[in-house]
C-alpha positions in Angstrom: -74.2 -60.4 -52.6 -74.9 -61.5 -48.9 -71.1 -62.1 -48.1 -70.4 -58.4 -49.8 -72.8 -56.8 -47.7 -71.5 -58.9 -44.8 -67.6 -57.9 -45.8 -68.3 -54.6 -45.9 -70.6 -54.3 -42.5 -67.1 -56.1 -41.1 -65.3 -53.0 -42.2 -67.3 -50.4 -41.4 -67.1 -51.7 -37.6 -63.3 -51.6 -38.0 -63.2 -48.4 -39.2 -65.8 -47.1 -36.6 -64.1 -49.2 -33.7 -60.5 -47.4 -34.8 -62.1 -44.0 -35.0 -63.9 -44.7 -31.2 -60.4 -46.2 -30.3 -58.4 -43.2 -32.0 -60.9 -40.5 -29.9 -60.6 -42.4 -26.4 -56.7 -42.3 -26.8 -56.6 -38.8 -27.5 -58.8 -37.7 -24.7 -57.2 -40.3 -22.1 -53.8 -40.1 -21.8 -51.9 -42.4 -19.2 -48.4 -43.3 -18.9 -46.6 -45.6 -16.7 -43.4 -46.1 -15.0 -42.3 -49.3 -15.1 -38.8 -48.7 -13.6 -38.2 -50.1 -9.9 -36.8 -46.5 -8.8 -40.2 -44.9 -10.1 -37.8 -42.5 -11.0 -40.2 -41.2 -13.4 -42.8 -40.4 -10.7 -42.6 -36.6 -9.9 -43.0 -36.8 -6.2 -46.1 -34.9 -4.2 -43.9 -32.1 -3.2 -42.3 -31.5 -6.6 -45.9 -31.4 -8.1 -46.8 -28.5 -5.2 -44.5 -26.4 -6.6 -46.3 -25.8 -9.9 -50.0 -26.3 -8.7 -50.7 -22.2 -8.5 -49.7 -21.9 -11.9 -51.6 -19.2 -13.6 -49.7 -18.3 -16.9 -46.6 -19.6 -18.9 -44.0 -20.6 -17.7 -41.1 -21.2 -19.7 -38.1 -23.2 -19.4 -34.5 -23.3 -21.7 -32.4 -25.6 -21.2 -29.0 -25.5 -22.5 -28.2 -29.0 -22.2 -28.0 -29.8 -25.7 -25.3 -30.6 -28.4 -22.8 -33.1 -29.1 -21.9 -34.7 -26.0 -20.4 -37.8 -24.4 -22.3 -40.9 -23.5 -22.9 -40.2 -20.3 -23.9 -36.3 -20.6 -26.3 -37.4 -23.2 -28.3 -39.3 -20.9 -28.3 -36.6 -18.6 -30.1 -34.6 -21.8 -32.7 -37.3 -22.1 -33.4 -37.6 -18.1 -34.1 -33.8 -18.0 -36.3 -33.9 -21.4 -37.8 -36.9 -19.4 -38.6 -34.7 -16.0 -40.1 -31.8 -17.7 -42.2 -34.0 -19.8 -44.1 -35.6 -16.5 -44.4 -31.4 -14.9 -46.1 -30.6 -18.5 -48.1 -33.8 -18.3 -49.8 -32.3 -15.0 -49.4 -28.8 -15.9 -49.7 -27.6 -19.6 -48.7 -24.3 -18.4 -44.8 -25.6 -18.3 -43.4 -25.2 -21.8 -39.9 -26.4 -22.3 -37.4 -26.5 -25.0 -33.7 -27.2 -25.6 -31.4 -24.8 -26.9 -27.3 -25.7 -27.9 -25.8 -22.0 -27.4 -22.6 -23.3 -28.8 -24.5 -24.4 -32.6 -23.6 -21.6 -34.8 -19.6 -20.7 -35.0 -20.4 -16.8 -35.8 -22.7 -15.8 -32.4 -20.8 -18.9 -30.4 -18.0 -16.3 -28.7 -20.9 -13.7 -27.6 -23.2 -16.7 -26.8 -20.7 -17.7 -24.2 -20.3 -14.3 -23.0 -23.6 -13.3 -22.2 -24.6 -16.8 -20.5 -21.3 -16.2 -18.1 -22.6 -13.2 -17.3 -26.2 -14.4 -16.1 -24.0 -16.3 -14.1 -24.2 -19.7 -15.9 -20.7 -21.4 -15.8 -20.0 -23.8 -18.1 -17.9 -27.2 -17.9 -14.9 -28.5 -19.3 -15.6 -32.1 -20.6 -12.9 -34.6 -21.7 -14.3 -36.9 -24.4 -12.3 -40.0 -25.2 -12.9 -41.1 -29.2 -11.1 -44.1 -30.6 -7.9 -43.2 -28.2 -8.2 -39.5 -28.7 -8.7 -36.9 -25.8 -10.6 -34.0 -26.8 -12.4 -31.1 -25.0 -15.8 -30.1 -25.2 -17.6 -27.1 -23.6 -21.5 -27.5 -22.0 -23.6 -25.0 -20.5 -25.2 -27.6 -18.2 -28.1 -24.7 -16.8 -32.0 -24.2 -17.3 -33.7 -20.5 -17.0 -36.9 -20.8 -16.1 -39.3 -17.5 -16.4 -42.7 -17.1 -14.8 -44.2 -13.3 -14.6 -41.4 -12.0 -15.8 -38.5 -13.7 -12.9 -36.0 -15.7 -14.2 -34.4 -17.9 -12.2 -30.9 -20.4 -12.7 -31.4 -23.6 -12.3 -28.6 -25.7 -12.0 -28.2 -29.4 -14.0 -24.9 -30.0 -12.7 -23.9 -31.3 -9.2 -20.7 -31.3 -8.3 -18.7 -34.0 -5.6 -15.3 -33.6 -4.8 -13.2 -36.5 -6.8 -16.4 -38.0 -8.7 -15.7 -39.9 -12.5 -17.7 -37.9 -15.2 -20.1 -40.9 -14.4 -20.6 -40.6 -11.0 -21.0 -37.0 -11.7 -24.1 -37.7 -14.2 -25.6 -40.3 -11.5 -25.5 -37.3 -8.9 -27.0 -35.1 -11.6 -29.6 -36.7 -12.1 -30.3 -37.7 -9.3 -30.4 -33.9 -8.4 -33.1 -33.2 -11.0 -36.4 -33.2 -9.8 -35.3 -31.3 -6.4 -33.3 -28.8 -8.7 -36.5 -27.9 -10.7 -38.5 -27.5 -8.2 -37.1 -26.0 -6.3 -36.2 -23.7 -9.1 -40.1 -23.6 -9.9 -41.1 -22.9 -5.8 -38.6 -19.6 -6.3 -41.1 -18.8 -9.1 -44.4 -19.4 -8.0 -44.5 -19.7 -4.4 -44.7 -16.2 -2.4 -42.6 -15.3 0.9 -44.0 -15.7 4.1 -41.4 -16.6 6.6 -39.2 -14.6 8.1 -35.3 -14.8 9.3 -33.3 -12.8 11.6 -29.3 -12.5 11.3 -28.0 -11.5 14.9 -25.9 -8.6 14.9 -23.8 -7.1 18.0 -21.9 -9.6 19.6 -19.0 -9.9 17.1 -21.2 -12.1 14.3 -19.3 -11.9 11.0 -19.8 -9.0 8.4 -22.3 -8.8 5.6 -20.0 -9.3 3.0 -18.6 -12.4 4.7 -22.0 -13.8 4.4 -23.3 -12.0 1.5 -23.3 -15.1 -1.0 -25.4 -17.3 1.4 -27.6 -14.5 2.5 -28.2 -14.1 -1.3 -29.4 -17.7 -1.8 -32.1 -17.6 0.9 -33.2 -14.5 0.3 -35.0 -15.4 -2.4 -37.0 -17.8 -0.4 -37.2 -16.1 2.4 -37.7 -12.6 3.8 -34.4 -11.5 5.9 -33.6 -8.8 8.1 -30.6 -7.7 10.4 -31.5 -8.0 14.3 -29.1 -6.1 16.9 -29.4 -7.1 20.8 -27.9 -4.0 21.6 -31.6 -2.7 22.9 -31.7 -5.4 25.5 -29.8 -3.7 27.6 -32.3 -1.0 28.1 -35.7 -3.1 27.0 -35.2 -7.1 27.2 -38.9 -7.4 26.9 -39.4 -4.9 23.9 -36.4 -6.8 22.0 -38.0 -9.9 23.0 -41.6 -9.1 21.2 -40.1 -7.8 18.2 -37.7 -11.0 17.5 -40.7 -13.4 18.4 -41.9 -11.6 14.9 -39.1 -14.0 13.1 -39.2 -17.9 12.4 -36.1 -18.1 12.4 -32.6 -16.6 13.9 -29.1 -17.0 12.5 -26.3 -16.9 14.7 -22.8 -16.7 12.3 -20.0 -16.8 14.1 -20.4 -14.8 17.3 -17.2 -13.7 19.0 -18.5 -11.7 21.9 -19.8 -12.9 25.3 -23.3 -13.0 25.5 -25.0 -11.0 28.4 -27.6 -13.1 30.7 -30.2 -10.9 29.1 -29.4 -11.4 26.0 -29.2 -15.2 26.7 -32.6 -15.4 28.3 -34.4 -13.5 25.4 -32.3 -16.3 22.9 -33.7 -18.8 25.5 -37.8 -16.9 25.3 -37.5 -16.9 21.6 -37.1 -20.7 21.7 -39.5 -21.3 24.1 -41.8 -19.7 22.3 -41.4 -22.3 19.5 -38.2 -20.5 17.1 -36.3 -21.9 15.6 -32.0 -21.3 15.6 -29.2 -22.3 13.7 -26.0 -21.1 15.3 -22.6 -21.2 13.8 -20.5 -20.8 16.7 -17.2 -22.3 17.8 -15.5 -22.5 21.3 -12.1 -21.3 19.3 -10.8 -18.1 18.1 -8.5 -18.4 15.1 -8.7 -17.5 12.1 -6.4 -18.5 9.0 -6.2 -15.4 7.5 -4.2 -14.4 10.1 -1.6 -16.7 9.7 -0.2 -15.4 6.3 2.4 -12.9 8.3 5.8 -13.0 8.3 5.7 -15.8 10.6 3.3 -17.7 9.2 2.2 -18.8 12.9 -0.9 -17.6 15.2 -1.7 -18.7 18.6 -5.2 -20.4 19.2 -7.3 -19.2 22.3 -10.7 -20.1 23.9 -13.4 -18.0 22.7 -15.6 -17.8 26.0 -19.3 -16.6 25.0 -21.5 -17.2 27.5 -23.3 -20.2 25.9 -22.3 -23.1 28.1 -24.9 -23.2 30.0 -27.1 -22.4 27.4 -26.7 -25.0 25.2 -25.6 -27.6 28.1 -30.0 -27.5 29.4 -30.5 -28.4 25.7 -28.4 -31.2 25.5 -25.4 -30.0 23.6 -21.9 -29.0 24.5 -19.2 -27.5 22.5 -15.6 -28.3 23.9 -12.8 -25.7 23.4 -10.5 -28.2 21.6 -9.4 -28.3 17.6 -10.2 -31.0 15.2 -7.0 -31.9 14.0 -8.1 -34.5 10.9 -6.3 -36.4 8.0 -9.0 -36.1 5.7 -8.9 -32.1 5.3 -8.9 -29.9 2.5 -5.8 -28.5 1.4 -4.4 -24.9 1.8 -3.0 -23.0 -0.8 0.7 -21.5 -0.2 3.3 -19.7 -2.0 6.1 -22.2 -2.3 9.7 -20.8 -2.7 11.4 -16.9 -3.0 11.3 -14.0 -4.9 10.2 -14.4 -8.8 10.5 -18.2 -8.6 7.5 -18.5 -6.3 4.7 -21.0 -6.8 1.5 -21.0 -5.1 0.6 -25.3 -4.0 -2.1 -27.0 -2.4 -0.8 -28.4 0.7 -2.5 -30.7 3.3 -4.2 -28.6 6.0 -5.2 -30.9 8.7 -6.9 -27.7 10.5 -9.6 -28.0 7.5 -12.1 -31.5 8.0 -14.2 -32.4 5.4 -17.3 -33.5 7.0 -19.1 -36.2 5.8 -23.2 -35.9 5.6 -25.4 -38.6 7.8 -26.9 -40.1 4.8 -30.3 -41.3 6.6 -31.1 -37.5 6.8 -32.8 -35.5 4.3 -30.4 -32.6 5.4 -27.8 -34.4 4.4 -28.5 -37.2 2.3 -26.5 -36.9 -1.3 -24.6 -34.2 -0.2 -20.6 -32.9 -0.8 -18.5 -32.8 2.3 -18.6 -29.5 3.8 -15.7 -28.0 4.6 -14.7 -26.4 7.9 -11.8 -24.2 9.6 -10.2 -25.1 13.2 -13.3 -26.4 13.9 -14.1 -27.5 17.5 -16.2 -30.8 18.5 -19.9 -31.5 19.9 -20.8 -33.8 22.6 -24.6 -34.7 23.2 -26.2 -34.9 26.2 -29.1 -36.1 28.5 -31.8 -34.0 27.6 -35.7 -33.9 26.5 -34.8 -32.9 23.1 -34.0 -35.6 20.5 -30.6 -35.3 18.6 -29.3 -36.4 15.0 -25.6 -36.0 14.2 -25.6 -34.1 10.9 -21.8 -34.4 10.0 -18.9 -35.7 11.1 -14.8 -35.7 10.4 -13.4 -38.9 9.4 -11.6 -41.5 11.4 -8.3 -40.0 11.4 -8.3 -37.6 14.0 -6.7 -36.1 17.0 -7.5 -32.9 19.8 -5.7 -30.2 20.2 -6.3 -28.3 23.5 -5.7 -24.3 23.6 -3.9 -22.0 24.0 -1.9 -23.6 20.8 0.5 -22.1 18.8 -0.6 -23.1 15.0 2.2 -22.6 12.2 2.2 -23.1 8.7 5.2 -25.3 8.7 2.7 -28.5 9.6 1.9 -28.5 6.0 6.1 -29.5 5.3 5.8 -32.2 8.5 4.9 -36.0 8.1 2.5 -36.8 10.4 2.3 -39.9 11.5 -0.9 -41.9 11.2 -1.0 -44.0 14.3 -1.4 -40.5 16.6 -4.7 -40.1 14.7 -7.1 -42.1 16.8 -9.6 -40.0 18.3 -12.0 -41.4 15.8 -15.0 -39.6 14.4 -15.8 -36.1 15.9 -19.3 -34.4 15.7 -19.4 -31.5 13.7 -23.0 -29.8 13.3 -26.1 -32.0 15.6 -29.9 -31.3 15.1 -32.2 -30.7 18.4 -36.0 -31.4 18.1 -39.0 -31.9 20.5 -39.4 -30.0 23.5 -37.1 -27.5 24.9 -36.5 -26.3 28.6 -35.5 -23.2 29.6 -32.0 -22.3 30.8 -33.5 -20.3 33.0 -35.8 -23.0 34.6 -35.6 -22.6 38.3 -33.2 -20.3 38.5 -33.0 -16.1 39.3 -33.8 -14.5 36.0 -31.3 -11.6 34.7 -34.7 -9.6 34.3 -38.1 -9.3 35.3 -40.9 -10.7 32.8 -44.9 -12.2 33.0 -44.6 -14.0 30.1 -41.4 -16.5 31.4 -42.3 -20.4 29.8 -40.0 -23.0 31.2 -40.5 -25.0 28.3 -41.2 -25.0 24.3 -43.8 -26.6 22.1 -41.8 -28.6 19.4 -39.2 -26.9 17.8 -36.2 -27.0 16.3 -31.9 -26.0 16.4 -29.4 -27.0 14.3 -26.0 -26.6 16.4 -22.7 -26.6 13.9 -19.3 -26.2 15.7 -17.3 -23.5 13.5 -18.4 -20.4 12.2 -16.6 -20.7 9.3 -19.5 -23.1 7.6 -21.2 -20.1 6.4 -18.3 -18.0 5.6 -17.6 -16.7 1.9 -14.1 -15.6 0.4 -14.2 -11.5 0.0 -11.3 -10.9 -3.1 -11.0 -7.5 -3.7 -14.1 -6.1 -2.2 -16.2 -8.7 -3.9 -17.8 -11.7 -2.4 -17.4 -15.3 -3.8 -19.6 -18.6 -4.2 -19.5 -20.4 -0.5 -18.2 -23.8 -0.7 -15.9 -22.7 -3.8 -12.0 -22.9 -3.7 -10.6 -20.8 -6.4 -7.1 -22.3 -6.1 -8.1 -26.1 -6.6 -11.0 -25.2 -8.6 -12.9 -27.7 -5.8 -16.5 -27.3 -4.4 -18.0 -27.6 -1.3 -21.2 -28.5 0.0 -21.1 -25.4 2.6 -24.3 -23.7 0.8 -26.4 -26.8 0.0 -26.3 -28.0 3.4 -27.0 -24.5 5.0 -29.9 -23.8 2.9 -31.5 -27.6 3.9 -30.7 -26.8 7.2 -33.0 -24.2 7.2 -35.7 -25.5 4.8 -35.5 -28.2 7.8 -35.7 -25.5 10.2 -38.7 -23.4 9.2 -40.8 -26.6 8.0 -40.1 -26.2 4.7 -38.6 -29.6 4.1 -40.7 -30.9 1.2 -38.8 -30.6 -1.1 -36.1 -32.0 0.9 -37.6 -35.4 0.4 -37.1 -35.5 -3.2 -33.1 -34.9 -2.3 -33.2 -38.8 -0.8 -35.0 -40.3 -3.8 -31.8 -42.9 -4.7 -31.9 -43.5 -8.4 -29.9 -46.1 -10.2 -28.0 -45.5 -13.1 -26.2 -47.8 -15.1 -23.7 -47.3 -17.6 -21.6 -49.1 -20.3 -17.7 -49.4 -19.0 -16.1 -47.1 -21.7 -12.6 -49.2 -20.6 -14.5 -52.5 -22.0 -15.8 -50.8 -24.7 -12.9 -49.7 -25.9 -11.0 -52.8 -25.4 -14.0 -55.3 -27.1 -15.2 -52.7 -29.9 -13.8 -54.8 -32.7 -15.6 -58.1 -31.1 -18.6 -56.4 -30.6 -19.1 -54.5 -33.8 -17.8 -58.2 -35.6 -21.2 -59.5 -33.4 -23.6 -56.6 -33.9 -23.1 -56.1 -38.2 -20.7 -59.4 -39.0 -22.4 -62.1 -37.3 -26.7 -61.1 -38.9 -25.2 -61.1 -42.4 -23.9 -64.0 -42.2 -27.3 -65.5 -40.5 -29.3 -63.6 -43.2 -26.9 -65.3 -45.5 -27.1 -69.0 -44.3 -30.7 -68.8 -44.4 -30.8 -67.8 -47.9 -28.7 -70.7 -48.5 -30.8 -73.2 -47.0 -34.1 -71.9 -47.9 -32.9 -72.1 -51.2 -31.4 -75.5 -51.0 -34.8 -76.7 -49.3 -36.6 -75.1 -52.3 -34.9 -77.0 -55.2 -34.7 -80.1 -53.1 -38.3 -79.2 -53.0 -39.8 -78.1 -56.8 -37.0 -79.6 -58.8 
């Protein structure tokens, strides 16, 4: 009787201690990443993005179906990033949708997500020898107060393996969410000025880029015509912007003008001009020539940028590495259009140790011209360079498309590296320091707290495609299908710029992926499938045998 009371007091503190154990688990919840990237740690920044979360908000991603390897981890590392913003914020409600499931809404599926603007991609998916291809929306929509927004899954870089595409992905992931979330949630405060009358390049030229920020950021066009008349009136109203945006300026700058640019930085803005010491453009060498001459483009700015410890050189980046431009090859009907090596394009590699840069596609850039640095009290980081394989062209130059049909020879490419786009910080001093000013002013500072410029050496960064009245994606070739990281690196550039580089952190979290070698796989898959099925039946069936044989040695 004693030990039943005593069996059954044993399991009534079991079943207590499981129910006490059961309750503590369900009101403590902890989870830990064990991986040596913590890549399952959302950063601090990522996190700030959803911390004023007041309602819903709901995110679909279309990442789903039947896909490759490679894409399917890409599934599970997105399920896996949403799962840690939910676990801090049950407001975030996800879910994974395959558009492409049901064969009689597939077409009209398709349809409507192109129109929202969400591309899909082409996949080639090797099976047992076989190429096939499969279509993926790889896009999120996240809605919060009734915005949507696009997130992108995908990140493209020029020549990458469908592997090395994934790795970027996801890489990409956290910074594309929340980034995607900070559109959502976070409200506009800064503002951004695009200088107009001095030859800057038209709306619609800029009209994809200006799209992109504009959503982060309030903008509004800002003429210098009024200096003329009131330098200090202009001067007070643009000290009302963060930021100004100089694209591609083709007309001299007055000395007023330049000394209200110069006030405005010394008054702590901050610039990023897109200017070049060049005029030429290639649209204007598809004439019946196919041939334009290249001239200095004179505005003003030496001096300017020379106190801050910059100088642009009126030469041409002439470099191997280039992107191609496209050309109709041959007469009449029989015409084809072909990409062509255009040494006048460099693809400019990103400094990786910046968060401006870091993970990002080479920008491309037309006739662009090179930086030097100089001795000044601002610090400076190179942002991007050409390759190697370059040479200078001084102007006036006659450029013709015939190059493209030349073999250039290698060995007159030594000019090594040029610098393409720098960054200025610290303290500023005035062009105008100790010298007569263009106008009279009480409020003259001959230097700057700490601020920022971002210097790039060709207008043409910024620059979108215009077909038939209608603006195209920046960075996006239509004839080799190729994209650029034109966009992504303006839009850090000014995150840097106004302060808003939080999120640019995430960007330069390196995450290691590792993958199975689909060539290996394919070459062992009868060895290893003899190993994985073969090889444990044959274990399971030995020990039968000799647990058998042991027994009747045994009991017999």
């Amino acid at each position: 009787m004693i030990k039943n009371k005593s069996n059954l007091l044993k399991i009534v503190l079991l079943l207590v201690a499981l129910i006490v154990l059961n309750w503590v688990g369900a009101k403590v919840y902890k989870r830990f990443d064990l991986t040596q990237d913590q890549r399952y740690t959302l950063s601090e920044s990522a996190l700030a993005t959803v911390k004023d979360v007041k309602s819903p908000l709901l995110v679909d991603v279309f990442l789903e179906g039947n896909f490759p390897s490679e894409f399917r981890r890409l599934r599970t590392e997105t399920q896996q990033i949403l799962e840690e913003f939910a676990l801090d914020y049950d407001q975030i409600v996800f879910n994974f949708i395959n558009p492409l499931e049901d064969e009689n809404t597939r077409d009209n599926n398709i349809e409507q997500l192109i129109e929202r603007g969400l591309e899909p991609l082409q996949l080639s998916v090797n099976n047992n020898g076989k190429t096939s291809q499969e279509l993926i929306f790889p896009w999120a929509l996240a809605s919060y107060n009734d915005q949507t927004v696009k997130i992108p899954l995908i990140k493209n870089k020029i020549g990458a393996t469908q592997q090395e595409l994934v790795t970027n992905s996801i890489q990409h992931l956290e910074y594309a969410f929340a980034e995607g979330f900070q559109k959502l949630v976070t409200p506009k405060s800064k503002k951004i000025a695009i200088l107009k009358g001095n030859g800057e390049l038209e709306d619609k030229y800029l009209a994809d880029f200006l799209k992109t920020i504009k959503e982060h950021y309030f903008l509004a066009p800002f003429t210098l015509d009024s200096v003329a008349s009131n330098p200090e009136g202009t001067l007070e109203k643009l000290k009302d912007f963060d930021l100004i945006i100089a694209a591609k300026p083709t007309q001299a700058f007055t000395e007023e003008e330049k000394l209200v640019l110069d006030q405005f930085t010394m008054n702590g803005g901050k610039s990023l001009w897109l200017t070049e010491s060049i005029l030429m453009d290639k649209d204007s060498l598809f004439n019946d020539e196919g041939r334009g001459v290249a001239i200095i483009n004179d505005l003003n700015l030496n001096d300017f940028f020379f106190k801050y410890g910059i100088r642009i050189n009126p030469v041409i980046v002439n470099d191997m590495y280039s992107a191609p431009i496209t050309i109709a090859m041959g007469e009449g009907s029989n015409a084809q259009f072909q990409p062509l090596k255009w040494p006048y394009s460099p693809l400019a590699a990103g400094n990786p140790e910046h968060p401006i840069t870091s993970n990002l596609n080479l920008v491309k850039f037309d006739f662009a011209s090179q930086l030097d640095t100089l001795k000044s009290s601002t610090n400076k980081t190179l942002l991007l360079q050409s390759s190697k394989l370059t040479k200078l062209e001084g102007v006036p130059n006659e450029i013709s498309l015939e190059i493209v049909t030349q073999e250039q020879d290698p060995a007159t490419y030594n000019r090594g590296p040029q610098n393409l786009a720098v960054l200025l910080e610290g303290q500023f001093t005035s062009a105008y320091k100790d010298r007569i000013k263009p106008f009279k002013t009480n409020t003259f500072k001959d230097s700057s707290p700490n601020t920022k410029m971002i210097v790039i050496a060709d207008g043409d960064v910024i620059k979108n495609d215009v077909i038939k009245n209608q603006p195209q994606e920046l960075g996006f070739d239509r004839w080799t299908g190729q994209s650029f990281g034109n966009k992504e690196f303006l839009l850090n550039a000014v995150n840097y710029l106004l302060n808003d580089d939080g999120l640019l952190d995430v960007r330069t979290k390196d995450i290691n992926i590792a993958f199975l070698d689909a060539q290996k796989i394919e070459q062992n898959k009868t060895q290893w499938q003899l190993i994985s099925i073969v090889l444990p039946l044959i274990i399971l069936a030995l020990f039968g045998f000799i647990f058998n044989y042991i027994r009747r040695k045994k009991y017999a």
